[in-house]
N, CA, C and O of each residue as an XYZ file, in Angstrom:
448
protein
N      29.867     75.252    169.337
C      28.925     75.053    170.429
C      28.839     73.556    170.743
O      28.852     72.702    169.857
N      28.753     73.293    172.008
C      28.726     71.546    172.336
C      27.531     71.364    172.456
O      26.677     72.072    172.991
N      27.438     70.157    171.825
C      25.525     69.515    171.708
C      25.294     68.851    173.233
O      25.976     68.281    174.085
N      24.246     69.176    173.090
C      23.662     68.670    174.473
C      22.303     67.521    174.193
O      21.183     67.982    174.416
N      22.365     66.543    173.874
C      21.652     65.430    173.124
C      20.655     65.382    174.296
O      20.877     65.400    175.506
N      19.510     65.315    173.620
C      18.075     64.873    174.696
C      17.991     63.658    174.160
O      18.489     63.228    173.119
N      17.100     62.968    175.219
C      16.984     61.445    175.202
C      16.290     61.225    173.879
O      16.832     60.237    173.384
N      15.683     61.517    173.357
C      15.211     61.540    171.951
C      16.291     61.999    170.651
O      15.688     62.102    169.583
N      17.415     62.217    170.591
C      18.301     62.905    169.918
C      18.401     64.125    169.801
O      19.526     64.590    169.621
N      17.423     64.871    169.857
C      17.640     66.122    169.093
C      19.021     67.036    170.020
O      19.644     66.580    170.978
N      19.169     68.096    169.518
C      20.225     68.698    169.666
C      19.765     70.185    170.761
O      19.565     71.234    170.148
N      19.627     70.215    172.210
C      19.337     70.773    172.815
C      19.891     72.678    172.895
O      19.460     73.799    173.165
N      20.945     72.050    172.506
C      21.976     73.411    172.429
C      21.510     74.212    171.024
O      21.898     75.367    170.851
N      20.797     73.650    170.190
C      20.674     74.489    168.912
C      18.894     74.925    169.053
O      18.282     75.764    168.391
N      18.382     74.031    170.143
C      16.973     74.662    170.313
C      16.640     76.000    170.366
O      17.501     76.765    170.803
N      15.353     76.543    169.939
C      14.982     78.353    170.183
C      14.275     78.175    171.706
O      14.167     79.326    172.130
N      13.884     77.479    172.453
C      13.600     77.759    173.632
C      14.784     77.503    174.989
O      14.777     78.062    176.086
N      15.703     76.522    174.491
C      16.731     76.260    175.137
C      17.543     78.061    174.911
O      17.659     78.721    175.944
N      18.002     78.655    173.654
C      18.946     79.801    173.667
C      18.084     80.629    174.143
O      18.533     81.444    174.949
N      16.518     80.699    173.796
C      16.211     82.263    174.781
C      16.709     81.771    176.460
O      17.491     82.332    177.227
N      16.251     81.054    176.559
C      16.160     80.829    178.195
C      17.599     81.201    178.575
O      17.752     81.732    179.675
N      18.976     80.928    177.580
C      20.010     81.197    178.436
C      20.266     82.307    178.163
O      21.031     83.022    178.811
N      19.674     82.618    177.173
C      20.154     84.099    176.684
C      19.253     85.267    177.491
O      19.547     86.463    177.491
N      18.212     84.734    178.110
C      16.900     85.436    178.958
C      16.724     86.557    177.495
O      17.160     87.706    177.421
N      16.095     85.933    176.626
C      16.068     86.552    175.535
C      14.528     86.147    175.170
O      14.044     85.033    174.968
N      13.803     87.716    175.155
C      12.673     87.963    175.389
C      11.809     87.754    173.909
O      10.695     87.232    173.848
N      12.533     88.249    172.814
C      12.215     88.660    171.631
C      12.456     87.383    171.148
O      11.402     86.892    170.744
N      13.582     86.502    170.997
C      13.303     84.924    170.771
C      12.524     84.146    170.977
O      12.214     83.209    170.242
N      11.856     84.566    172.572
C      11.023     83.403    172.847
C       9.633     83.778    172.246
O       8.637     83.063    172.360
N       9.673     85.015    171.571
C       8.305     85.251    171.095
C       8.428     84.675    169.353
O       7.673     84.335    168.442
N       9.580     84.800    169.562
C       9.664     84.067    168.029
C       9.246     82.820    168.030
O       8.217     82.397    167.502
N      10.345     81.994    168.848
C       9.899     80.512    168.979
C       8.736     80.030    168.710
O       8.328     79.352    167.768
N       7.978     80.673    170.130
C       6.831     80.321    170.003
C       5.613     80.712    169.030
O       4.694     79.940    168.757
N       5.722     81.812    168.626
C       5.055     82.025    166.925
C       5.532     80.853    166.518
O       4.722     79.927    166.544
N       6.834     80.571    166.072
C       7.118     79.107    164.557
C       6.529     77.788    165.476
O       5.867     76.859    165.014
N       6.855     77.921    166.585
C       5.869     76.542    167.585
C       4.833     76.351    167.133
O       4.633     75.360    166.430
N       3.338     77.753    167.568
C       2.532     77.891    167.385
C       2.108     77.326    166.468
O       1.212     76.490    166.585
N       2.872     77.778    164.878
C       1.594     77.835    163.562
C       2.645     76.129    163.572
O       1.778     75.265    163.438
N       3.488     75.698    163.632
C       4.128     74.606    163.332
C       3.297     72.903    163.968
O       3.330     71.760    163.511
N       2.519     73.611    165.389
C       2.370     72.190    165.693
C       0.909     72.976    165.847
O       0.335     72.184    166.594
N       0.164     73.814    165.652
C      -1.338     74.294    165.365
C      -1.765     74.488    166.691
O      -2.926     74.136    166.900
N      -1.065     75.010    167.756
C      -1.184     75.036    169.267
C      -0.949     76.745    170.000
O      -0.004     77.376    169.525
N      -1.444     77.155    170.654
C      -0.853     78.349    171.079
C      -0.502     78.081    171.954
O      -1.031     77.326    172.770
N       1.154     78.996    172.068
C       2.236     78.647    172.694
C       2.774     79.990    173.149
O       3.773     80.545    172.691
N       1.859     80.507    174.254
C       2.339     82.010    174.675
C       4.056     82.036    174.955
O       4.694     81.129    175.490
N       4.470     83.022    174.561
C       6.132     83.527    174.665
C       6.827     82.880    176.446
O       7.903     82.310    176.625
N       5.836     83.211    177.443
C       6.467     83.194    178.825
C       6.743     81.600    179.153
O       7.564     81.232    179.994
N       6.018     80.809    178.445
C       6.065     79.516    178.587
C       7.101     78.607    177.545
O       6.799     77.433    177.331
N       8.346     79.204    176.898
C       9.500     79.521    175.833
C      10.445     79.362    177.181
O      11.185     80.344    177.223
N      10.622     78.704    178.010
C      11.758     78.300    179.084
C      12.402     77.036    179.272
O      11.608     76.205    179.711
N      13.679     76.550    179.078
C      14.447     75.296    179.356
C      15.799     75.445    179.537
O      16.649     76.131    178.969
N      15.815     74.888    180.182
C      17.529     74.730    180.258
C      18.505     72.985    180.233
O      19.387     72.405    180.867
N      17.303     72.700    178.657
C      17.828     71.159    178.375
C      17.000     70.206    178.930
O      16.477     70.246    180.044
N      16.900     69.244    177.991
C      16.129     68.094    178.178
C      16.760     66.981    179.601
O      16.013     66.287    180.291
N      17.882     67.044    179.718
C      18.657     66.322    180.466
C      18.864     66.914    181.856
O      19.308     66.375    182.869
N      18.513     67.921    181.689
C      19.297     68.925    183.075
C      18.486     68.648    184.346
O      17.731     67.681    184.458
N      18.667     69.436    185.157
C      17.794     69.623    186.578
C      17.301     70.996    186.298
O      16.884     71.580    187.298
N      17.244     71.700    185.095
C      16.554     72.793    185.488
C      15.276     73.026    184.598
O      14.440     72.160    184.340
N      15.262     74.037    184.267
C      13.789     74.358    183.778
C      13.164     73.739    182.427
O      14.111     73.514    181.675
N      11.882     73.356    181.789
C      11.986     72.536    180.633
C      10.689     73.027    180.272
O       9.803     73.557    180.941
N      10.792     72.697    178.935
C       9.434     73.429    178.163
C       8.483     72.164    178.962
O       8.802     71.225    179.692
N       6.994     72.731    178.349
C       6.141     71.746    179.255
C       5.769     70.890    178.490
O       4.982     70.049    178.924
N       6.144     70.833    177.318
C       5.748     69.138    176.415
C       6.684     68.334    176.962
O       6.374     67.260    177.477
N       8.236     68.888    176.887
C       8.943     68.020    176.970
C       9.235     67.519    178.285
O      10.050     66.599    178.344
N       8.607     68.049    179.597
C       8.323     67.968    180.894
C       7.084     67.091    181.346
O       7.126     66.530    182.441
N       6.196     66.989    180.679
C       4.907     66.504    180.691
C       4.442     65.250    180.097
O       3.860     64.262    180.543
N       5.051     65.736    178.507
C       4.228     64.799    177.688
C       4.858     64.235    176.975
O       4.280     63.442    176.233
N       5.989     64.352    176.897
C       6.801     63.436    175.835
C       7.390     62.120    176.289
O       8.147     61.841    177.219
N       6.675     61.227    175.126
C       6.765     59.825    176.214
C       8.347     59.308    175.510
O       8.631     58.117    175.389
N       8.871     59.948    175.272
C      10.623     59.176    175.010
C      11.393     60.016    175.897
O      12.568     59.689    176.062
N      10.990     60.956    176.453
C      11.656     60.973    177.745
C      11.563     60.450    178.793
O      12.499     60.005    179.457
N       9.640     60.433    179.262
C       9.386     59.723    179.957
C      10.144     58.503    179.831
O      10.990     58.319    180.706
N      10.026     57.654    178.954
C      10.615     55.918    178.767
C      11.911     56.579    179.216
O      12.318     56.197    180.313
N      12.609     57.459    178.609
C      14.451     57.158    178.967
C      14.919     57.545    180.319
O      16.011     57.229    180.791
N      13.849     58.377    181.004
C      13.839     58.142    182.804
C      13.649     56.499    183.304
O      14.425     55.736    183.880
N      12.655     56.380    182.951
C      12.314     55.088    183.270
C      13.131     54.077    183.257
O      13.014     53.176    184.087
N      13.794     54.071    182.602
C      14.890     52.959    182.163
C      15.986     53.737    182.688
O      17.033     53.125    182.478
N      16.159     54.709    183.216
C      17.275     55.456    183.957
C      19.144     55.191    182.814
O      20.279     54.898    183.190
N      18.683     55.428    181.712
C      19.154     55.895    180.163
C      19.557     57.559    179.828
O      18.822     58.543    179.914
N      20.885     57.484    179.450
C      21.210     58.604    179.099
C      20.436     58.968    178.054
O      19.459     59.680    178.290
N      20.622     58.696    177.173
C      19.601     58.609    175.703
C      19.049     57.641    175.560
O      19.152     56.777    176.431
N      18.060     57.362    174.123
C      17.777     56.509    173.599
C      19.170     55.309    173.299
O      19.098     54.093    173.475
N      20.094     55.901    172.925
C      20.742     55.762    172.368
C      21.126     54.098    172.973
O      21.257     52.987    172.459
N      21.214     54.708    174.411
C      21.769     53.558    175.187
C      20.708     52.412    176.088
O      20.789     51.677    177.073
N      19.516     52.877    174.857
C      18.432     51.529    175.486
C      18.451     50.080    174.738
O      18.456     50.063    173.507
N      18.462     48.933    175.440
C      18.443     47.842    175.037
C      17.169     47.410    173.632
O      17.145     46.503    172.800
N      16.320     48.470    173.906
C      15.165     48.437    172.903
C      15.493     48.902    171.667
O      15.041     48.351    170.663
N      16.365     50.032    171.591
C      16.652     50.881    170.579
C      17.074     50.372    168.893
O      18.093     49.712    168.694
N      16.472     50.638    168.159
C      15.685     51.993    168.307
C      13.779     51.219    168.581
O      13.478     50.308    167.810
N      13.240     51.441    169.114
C      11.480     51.341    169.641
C      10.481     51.856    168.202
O      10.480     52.817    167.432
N      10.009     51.112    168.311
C       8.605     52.044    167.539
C       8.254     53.393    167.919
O       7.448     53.988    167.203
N       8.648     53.862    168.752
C       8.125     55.420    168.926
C       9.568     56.146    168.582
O       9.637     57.363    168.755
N      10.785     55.385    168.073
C      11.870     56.004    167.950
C      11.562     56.388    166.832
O      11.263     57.487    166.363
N      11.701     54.941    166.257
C      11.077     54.681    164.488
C      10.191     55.810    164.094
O      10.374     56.596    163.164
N       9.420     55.781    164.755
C       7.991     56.959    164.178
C       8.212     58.982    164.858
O       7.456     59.947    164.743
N       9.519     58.839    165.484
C       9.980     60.143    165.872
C      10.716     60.112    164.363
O      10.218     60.513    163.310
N      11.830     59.615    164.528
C      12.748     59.451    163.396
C      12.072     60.138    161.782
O      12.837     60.617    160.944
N      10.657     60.075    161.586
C      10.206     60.203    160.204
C      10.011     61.627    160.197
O       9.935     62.213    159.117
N       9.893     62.458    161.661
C       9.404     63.761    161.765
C      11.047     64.311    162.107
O      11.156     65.537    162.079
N      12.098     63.671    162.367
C      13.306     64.308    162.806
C      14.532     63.186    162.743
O      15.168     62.548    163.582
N      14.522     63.267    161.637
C      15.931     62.640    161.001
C      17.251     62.407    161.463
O      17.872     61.350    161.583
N      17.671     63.953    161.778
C      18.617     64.751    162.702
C      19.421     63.858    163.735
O      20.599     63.523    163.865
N      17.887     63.563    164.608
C      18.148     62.750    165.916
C      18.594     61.345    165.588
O      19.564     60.883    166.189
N      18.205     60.910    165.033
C      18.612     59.478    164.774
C      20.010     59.341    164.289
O      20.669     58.450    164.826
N      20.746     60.264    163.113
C      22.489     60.295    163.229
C      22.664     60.631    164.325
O      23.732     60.184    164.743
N      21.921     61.452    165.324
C      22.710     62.104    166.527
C      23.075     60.905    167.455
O      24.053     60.792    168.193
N      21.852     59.875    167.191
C      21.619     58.756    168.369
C      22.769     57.694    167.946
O      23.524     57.117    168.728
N      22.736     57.570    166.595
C      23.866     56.362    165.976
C      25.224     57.086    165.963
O      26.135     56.545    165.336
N      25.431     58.145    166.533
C      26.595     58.681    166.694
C      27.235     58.647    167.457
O      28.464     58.660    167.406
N      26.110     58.560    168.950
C      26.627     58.198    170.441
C      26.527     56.479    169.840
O      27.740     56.287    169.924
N      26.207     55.682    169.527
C      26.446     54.173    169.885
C      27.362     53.695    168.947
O      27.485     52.548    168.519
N      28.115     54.904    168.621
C      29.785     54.341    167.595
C      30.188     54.439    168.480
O      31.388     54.220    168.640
């Protein structure tokens, strides 16, 4: 499967709201959002389990549409990723990085 890197690193293509959405997979997104739910202490009804990538033009969960300010910043700076910001890595990278590891090889992987 080819990764589809969001401006924050993570790996878009291995997301549970990214595969229901392409999969229009009903029973996933109720999963998702259950491990969402008890994971970030939020209720996260199933219908609202829609994206099609952090990067794309199409549909996006609503944190990562709304509220996530390392996307916001990597619009802003009109940045493929983090990866390729002059700041990088930021204090809010730094302090993503401690909750998602993942992203940060993903990010030092694009700037080899």
């Amino acid at each position: 499967m080819r990764k589809m890197i969001a401006f924050c690193g993570l790996d878009c293509a291995v997301c549970g709201a990214y595969l229901a959405t392409q999969a229009d997979d009903d029973a996933l997104r109720a999963k998702t959002a259950g491990e969402w739910s008890a994971r970030f202490n939020v209720d996260i009804p199933p219908e609202e389990i829609n994206c099609d990538g952090c990067r794309s033009e199409g549909r996006k969960f609503f944190y990562c549409a709304t509220m996530c300010e390392l996307r916001k910043c990597g619009i802003e700076k009109g940045v493929d990723t983090c990866a390729a910001c002059d700041e990088y890595p930021c204090e809010k990278m730094e302090a993503f990085f401690q909750a998602a590891p993942d992203a940060r090889a993903a990010l030092e992987a694009l700037r080899e």
